[in-house]
C-alpha positions in Angstrom: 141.7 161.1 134.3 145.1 162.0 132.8 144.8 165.4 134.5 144.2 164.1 138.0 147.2 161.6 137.9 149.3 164.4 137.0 147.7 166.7 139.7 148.7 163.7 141.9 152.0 163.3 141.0 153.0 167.1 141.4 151.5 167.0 144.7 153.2 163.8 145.6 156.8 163.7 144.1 158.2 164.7 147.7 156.3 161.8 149.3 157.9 159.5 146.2 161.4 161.6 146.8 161.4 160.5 150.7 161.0 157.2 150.1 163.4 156.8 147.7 166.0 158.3 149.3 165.5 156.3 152.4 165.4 153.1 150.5 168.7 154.3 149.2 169.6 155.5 152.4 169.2 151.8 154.3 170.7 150.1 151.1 173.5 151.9 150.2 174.1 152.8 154.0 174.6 148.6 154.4 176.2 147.9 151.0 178.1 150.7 149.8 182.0 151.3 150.6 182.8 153.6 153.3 186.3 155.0 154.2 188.9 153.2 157.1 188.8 154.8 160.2 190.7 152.8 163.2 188.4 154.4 165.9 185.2 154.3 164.2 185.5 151.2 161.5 181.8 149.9 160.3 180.5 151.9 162.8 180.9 155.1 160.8 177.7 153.6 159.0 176.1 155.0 161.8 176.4 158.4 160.9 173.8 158.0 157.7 171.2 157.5 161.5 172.3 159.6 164.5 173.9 162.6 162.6 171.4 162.4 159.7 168.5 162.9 162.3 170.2 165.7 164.6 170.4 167.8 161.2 166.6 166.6 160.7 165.5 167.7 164.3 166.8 171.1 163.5 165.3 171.0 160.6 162.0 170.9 162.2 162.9 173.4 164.9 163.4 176.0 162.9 159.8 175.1 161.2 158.3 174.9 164.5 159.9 178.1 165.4 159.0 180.0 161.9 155.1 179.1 162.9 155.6 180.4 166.1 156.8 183.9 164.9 154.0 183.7 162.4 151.4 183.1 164.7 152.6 186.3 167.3 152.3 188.5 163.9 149.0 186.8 162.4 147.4 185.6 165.0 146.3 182.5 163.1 145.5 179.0 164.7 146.7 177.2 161.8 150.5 178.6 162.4 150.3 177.4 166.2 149.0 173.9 165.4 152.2 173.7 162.7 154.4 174.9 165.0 153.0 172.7 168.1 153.4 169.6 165.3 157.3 170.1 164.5 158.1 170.5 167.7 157.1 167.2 168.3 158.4 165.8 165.2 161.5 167.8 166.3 161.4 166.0 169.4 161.0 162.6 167.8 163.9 162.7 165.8 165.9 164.2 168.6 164.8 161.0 170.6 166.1 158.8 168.0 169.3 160.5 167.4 169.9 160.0 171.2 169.5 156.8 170.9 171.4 155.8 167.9 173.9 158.0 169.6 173.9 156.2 172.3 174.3 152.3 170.6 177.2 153.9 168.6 179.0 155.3 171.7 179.0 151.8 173.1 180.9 150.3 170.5 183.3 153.0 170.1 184.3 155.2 172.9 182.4 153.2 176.1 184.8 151.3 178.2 184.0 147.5 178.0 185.3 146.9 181.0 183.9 149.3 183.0 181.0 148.5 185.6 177.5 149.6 185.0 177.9 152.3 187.6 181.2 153.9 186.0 179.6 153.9 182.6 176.5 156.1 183.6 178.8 158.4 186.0 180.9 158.5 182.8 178.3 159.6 180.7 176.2 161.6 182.9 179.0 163.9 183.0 179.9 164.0 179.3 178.9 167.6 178.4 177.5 166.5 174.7 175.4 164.2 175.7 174.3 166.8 179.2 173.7 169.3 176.7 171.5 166.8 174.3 169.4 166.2 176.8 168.7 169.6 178.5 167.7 171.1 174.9 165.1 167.9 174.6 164.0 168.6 178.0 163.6 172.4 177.0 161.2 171.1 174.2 159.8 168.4 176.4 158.5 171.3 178.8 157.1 173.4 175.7 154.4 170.2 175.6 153.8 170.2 178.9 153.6 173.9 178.5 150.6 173.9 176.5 148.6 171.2 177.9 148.7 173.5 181.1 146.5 176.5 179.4 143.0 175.4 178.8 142.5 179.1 177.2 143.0 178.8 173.1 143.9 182.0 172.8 146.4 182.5 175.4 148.1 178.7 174.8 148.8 179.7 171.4 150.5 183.2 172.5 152.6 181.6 175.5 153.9 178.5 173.3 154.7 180.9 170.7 157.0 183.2 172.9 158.5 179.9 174.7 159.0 178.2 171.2 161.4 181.2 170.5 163.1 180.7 174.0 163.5 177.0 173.5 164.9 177.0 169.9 167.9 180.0 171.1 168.2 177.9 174.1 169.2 174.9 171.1 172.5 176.6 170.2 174.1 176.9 173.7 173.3 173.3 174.7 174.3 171.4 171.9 176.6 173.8 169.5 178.3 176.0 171.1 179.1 175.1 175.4 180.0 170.9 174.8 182.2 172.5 172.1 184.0 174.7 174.9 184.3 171.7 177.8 186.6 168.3 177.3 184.4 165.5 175.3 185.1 161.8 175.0 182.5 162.2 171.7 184.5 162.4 168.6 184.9 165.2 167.0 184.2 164.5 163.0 185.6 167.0 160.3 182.4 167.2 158.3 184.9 169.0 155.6 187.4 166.2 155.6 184.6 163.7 155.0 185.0 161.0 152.2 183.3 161.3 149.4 181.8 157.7 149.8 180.4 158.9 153.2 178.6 162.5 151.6 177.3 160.2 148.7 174.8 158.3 151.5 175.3 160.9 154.4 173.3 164.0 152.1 170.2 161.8 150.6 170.0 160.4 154.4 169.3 163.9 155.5 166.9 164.8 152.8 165.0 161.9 153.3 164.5 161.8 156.9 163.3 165.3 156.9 161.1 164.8 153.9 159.9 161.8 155.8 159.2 163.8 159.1 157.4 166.4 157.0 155.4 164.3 155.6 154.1 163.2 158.6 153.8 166.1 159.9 151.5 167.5 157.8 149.3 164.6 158.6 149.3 165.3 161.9 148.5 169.1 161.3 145.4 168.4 159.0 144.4 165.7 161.5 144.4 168.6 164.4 142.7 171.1 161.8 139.6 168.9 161.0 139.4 168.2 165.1 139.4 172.0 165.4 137.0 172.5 163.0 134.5 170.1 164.4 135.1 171.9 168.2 133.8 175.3 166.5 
């Protein structure tokens, strides 16, 4: 008995480590002190969500795409299910950085005063948020990708090589051309960051990732046994 709690608990002290650090995520993200900042104020609170999540997404994009290279060298199905799996965990988290983006933009660089119709021609041109979305879209199309190919086989192959074309396309869109055009988004100094910010900010990454990993891998094991039962 004392042997299988411990083989529990080493199998399981990432699941207990996520939800710590999430709890202390919420709690000290809400409670703790955090730094002045005129432009930003409580808002900066926000960063433990929207910036904690975009780190997460890549995270998982460069699982997904680690799979995908595995599976063009092995050729095993397990590597293309793991890799189809982050993506969409990748894509998930990418959603909800977008939209925690999104409610913080509104109450710090969106013009109250503007109409509806400014805002959106506003932001539709704001090459940050452009970008954002094209490298989701990108991903979005790797889905649609593979429920296009009935074949196993060649579904696994094509997703794999695309996988590798999305994730490059990643660093264009979001890194490296909104960095080269004008922004209204705020550029934040992550080496001038307070220490009372990195104290929340670092266990807010680790546990969303370990949360999106762990649900992952319930999603993988969940395809596996449905692929089993189609052989």
């Amino acid at each position: 008995m004392s042997n299988s709690k411990t083989g529990f608990m080493y199998k399981s002290w990432w699941k207990v480590a996520a939800v710590v650090l999430l709890i202390y995520t919420i709690a000290g993200g809400l409670l703790l002190n955090i730094p002045y900042l005129p432009e930003l104020e409580e808002t900066i609170r926000n960063m433990y969500y929207h910036v904690a999540m975009w780190f997460t997404m890549m995270i998982l994009f460069i699982v997904s795409v680690v799979n995908a290279i595995l599976y063009l060298n092995k050729k095993q199905l397990k590597y293309d299910i793991a890799s189809k799996q982050y993506a969409t965990s990748g894509i998930f988290m990418g959603l909800l950085g977008y939209a925690t983006g999104a409610i913080w933009m509104s109450y710090t660089w969106a013009d109250p005063n503007a109409t509806l119709a400014d805002s959106f021609s506003t932001f539709a041109r704001e090459p940050k948020l452009v970008g954002a979305a094209i490298a989701l879209l990108i991903y979005g199309a790797y889905l649609v990708l593979r429920g296009s190919i009935p074949d196993i086989d060649r579904r696994a192959k094509t997703s794999a090589v695309y996988n590798i074309f999305a994730f490059a396309m990643l660093f264009p869109t979001i890194w490296i051309i909104p960095r080269l055009m004008e922004s209204l988004h705020p550029a934040l100094d992550f080496r001038a960051v307070d220490n009372r910010l990195r104290m929340v900010f670092y266990p807010a990454i680790g546990g969303w990732s370990l949360l999106a990993v762990w649900i992952t891998t319930i999603k993988i094991r969940i395809e596996l046994v449905k692929e089993k039962n189609m052989l």
